[in-house]
N, C-alpha and C positions, 0 to 999 in steps of 0.2 A: 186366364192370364198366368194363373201357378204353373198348369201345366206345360205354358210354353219355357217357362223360365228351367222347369226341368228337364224339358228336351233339349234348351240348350248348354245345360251342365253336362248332361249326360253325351254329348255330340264334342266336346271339347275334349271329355275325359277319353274319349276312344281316338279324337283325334294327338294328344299328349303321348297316349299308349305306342299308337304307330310311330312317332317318331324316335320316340326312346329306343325302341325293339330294330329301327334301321339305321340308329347311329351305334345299336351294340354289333348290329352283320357288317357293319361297315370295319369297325376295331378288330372284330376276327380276321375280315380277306386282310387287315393290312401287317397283321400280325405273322399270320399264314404268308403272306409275301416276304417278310423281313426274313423269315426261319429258311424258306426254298434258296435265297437268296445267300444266307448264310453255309448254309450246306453247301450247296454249289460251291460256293469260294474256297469248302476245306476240300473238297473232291478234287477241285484244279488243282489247291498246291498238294495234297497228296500224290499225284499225279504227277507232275512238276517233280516233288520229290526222289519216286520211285524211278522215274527213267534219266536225271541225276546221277543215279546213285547205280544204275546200271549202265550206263555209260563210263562212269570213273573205273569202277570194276575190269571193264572189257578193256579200258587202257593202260591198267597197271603192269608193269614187266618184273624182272628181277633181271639186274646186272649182277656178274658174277666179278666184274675187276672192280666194284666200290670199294672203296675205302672208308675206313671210320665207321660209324653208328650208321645201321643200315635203318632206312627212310620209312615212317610209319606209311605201310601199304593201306591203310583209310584212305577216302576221297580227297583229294588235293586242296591245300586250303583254296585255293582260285575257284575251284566247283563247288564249295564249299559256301563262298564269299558269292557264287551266282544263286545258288539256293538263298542264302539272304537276300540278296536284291531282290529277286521277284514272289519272295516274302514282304518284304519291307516294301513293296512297290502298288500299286493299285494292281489289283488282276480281277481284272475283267467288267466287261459288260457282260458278257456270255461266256459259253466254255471255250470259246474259238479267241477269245480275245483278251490280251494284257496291256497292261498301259506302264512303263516303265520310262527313266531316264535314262535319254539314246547313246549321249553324250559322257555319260557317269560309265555306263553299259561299256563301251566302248575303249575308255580310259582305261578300264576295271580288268578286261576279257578280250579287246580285243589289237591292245599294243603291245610291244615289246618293254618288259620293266625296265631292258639298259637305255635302248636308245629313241624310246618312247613314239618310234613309227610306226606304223598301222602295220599289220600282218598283210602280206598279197602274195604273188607267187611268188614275186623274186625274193621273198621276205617271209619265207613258209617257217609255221613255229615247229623247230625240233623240241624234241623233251630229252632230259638230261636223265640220268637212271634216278636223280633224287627228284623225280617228276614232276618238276618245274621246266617251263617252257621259254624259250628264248629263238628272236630269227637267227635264220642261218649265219647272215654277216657277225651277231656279236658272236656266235660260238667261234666262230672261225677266230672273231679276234681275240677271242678268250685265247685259244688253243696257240696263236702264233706269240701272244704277250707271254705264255707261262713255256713256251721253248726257247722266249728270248732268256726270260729270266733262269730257265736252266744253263744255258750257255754264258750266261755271264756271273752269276752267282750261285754259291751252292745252297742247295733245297734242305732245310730240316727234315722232309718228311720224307720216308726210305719207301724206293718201291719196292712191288714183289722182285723176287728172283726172276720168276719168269716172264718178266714183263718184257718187252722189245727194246732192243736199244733208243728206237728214238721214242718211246714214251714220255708221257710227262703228269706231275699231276695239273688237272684242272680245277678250279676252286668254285662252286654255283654262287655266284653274286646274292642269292637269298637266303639260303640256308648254310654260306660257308662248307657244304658240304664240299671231300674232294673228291675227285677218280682219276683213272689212271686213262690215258689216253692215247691213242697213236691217230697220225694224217684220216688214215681209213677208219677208224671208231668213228672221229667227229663225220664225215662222210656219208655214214650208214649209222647214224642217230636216229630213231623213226619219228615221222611226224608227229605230231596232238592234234588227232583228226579230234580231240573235242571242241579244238579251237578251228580248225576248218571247218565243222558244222555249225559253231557259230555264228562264223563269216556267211556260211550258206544261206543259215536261216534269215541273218540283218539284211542281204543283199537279195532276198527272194522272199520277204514279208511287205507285207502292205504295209507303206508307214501313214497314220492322220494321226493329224495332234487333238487331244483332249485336252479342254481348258476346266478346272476347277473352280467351283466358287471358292474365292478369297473367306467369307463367314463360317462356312461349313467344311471342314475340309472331306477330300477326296470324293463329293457329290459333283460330277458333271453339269455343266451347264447349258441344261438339254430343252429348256423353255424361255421365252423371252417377254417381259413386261412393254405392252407397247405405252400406256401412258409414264411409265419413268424412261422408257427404250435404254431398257439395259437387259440384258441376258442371267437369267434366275437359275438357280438349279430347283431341285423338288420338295428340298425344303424350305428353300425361300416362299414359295407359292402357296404352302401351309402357314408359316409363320408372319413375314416382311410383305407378301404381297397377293393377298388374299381378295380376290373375285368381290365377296363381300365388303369390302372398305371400294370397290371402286378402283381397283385396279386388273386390265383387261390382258389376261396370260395368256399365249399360244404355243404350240413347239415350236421351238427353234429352226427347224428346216422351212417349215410355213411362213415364220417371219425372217428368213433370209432370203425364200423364194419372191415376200410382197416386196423387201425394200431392197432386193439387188439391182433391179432398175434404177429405186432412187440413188443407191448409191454408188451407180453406172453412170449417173447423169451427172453426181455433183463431181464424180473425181474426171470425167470429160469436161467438166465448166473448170474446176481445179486446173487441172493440164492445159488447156486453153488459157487460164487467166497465167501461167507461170509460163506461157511461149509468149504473150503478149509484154509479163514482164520483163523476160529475157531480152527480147528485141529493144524494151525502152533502156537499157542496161547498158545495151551496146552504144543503143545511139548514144545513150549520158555520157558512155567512155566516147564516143567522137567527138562529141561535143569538148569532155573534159581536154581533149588532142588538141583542139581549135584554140581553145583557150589559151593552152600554153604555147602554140604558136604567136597569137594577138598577143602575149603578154611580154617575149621575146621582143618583138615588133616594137610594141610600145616603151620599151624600154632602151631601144636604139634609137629611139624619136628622143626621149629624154637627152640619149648622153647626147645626141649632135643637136638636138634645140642648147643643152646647157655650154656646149664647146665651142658654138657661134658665141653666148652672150660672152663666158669666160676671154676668149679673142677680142673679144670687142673692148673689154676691162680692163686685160693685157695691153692691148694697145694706147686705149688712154693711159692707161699705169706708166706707159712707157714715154707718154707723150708730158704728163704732167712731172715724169722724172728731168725728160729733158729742159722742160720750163726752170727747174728750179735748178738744175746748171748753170743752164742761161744768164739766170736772175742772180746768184749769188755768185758768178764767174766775173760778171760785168761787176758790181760794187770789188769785187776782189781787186780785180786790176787798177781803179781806182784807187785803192790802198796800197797797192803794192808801186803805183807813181809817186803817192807821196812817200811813201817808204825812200823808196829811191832818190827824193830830192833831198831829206833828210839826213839822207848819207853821204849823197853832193856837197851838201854846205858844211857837215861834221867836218868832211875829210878836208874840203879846202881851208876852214879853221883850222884845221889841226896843224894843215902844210905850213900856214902864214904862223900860228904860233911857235914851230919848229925852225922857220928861219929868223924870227924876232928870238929865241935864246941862242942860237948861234952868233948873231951882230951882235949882241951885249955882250956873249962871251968873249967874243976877240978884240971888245972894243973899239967895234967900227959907228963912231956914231951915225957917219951919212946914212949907212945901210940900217939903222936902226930907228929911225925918223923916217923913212923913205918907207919902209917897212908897215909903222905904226900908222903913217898917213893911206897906205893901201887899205888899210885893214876898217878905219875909222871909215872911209868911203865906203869900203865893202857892207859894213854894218850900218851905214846911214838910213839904208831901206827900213820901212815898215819888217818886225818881227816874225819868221815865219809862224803861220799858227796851226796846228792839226783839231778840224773837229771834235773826231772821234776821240781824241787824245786831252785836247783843252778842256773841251766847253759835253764832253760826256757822252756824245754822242753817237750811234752807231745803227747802221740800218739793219731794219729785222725784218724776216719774209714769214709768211700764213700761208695756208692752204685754205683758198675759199669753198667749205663744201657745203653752198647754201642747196644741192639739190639733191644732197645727201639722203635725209627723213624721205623727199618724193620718191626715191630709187629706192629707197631700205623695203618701204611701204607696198612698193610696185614690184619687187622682184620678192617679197615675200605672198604676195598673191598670186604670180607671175605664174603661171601653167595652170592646165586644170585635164583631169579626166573625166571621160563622161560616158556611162554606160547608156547602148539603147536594146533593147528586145525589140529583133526583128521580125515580120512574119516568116513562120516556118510552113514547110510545105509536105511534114512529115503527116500524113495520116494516121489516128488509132485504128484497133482494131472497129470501133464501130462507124467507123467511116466516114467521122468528122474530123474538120481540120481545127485545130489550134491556134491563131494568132491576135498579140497583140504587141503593143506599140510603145514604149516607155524610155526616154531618157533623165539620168540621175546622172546627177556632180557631185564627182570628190575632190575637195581641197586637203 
């Protein structure tokens, strides 16, 4: 029994020993990989550098009509500033390949500083003798602004003697530098073939974009995790998502080859479900057309159902105005008879009073007895009486509106709308029909 117990100490410890001795070969290749890796990348930009810097070289000139502080013949800061970029920028997978910003690139090297269009033919960069590069449009418009302002103003700065009469200076919008200029200098500018080979190379380079893991930076995200299905780079798959915890890692081209289908399929189910919505969209816009037609409709139901009832109100209005004409015209006239006899019997008192002091005055007794005796007869009768006058009386008229409440009641319920859902005969896409049947009242 001891001796098995020490065959299996002894079997553990050789097994303990291998695995140590193949996680130390393991630490070397990846050691040895980081350094290969590292060299590479200073060889490319050494590289990158050197032909740079023999390019700037091959395109420096010397003008002889500059003016001012003649221009540090070193590499241009623009060649200068692209040696930075693709320093500053990820280079490479291999030696064949750099990964830079196209768009910065571009900005940077391949527009014009004044008028910030892209360089092309009709827009070839001249270089200025302080070699800085601009399109032929702004030089020209350089060269046409600085002979207006000769002709209209005078210039502080003195040309040479032997300069041409139509000279002029020109000013480089970067460095203020100036030179001395004629029609045919600007003309016979030479190009910056280093800026047409860089057009060359953007418009005759392969462009794919490289995506970077967001955690680590400038590691490509060259493997993809299928149970988080997200896209890992190579440090993820050592650190965040390790085989051993249960998470299943591939390359990325293998897991784009397995789920391009799926994701063939779901952006054709996508695209199908967004024509199917489209189409319900339209129809909702017909539908919403329909509606405002019905709505038009039923509101010209409204004004001629309310312009019948209003007519019909009107009419009684006008009928119940002539009632009370009628009714208080007829008591009027009756008062306006007794008016009238009242005035009969005043005036004829008055006359018979007026000839009764006339016969007293002249002393006629026949005619003043004769007189007194008409009058006594006259007033023998019963007194006349007025109603409204004696005894307080006076006739009053009402509007009877006992069916007032029933009408208030009745025309405040009085209409009604009523929606129904009809069946439709529109088909989905899956090939059933939709209908149902519903009406509702609004008061």
């Amino acid at each position: 029994m001891a001796v098995v117990v020490v065959v299996v100490v002894v079997v553990v410890v050789v097994v303990v020993v291998v695995v140590a001795a193949v996680v130390v070969i393991v630490l070397v290749v990846v050691a040895a990989a980081a350094s290969i890796q590292a060299k590479t990348k200073d060889s490319t930009t050494a590289q990158l550098q050197n032909a740079d810097m023999a390019s700037a070289k091959a395109a420096q000139f010397e003008a002889d009509d500059f003016v001012g502080a003649k221009p540090n013949m070193a590499p241009s800061m623009a060649h200068l500033s692209l040696q930075e970029e693709l320093r500053g920028s990820s280079l490479g997978l291999n030696k064949r390949s750099m990964v830079l910003d196209e768009d910065r690139f571009e900005e940077q090297f391949l527009r014009c500083p004044v008028c910030r269009e892209r360089f092309d033919n009709d827009k070839l960069p001249r270089m200025l003798p302080c070699h800085h590069s601009f399109c032929r449009i702004c030089i020209e418009h350089m060269y046409t602004t600085a002979t207006e302002h000769r002709n209209n103003f005078h210039s502080s700065i003195r040309l040479p003697i032997s300069a041409p009469v139509s000279a002029v200076n020109v000013s480089c919008p970067t460095c203020r530098g100036n030179f001395v200029a004629t029609e045919d200098n600007i003309r016979r500018l030479p190009t910056d073939h280093r800026v047409v080979q860089l057009m060359d190379f953007v418009n005759h380079t392969e462009r794919y974009t490289v995506t970077f893991c967001s955690k680590h930076s400038l590691q490509p995200l060259n493997f993809f995790c299928e149970p988080c299905v997200k896209p890992v780079c190579r440090d993820c798959t050592v650190l965040d998502h390790k085989e051993a915890e249960g998470h299943l890692v591939m390359d990325l081209e293998d897991a784009l080859a397995k789920y391009t289908p799926v994701l063939d399929s779901a952006i054709a189910e996508m695209d199908g479900e967004a024509v199917c919505l489209e189409e319900k969209r339209i129809a909702l816009e017909a539908v919403t057309a329909a509606l405002d037609k019905i709505r038009e409709s039923l509101l010209d139901e409204v004004k001629t159902c309310m312009t019948r009832l209003r007519k019909l109100l009107d009419e009684r209005e006008k009928a119940l105005e002539a009632k009370v004409h009628e009714e208080a015209g007829k008591e009027q006239g009756k008062l306006v008879e007794k008016a009238q006899l009242l005035e009969s019997r005043r005036h004829t008192l008055m006359e018979q009073s007026e000839r009764l002091k006339r016969a007293k005055g002249d002393n006629n007794v026949e005619e003043m007895f004769r007189i007194h005796q008409e009058v006594r007869e006259y007033r023998a009768g019963p007194p006349m009486r007025i109603r409204e006058v004696d005894d307080g009386l006076l006739t009053s008229f009402s509007l009877n509106t006992r069916d007032e409440a029933m009408l208030s009641s009745r025309i405040k319920n009085f209409g009604d709308v009523t929606s129904k859902v009809e069946t439709t005969s529109a088909r989905l896409k899956s090939g059933k029909v939709t209908s149902f049947s519903r009406s509702t009242s609004h008061r």
